[in-house]
C-alpha positions, 0 to 999 in steps of 0.5 A: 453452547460451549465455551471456546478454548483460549488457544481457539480465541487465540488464533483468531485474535491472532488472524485479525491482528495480522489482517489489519496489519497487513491492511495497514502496511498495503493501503498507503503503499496501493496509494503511492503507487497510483500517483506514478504513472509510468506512461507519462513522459518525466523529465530525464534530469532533476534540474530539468524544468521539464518544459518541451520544446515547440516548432 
């Protein structure tokens, strides 16, 4: 079996640095995207309390 080249470990060291980079950056940034639903009604002002009003 031969032996592989540096610059043939290289890139592949390389590649699977960048997956698990890119894995890194993408999770968490999924996960706070998933805590905001836009349908859900948000209140139109920060000093709101956000309660309605009921008849």
């Amino acid at each position: 079996m031969p032996r592989e080249s540096r610059e043939v470990i290289m890139k592949k060291v390389l590649l699977d640095l960048s997956a698990v980079l890119w894995l890194a950056i993408s999770l968490p940034a999924a996960e706070d995207a998933a805590l905001i639903n836009p349908t859900d009604p948000q209140p139109t002002c920060s000093m709101c309390p956000g309660n309605g009003i009921r008849a």
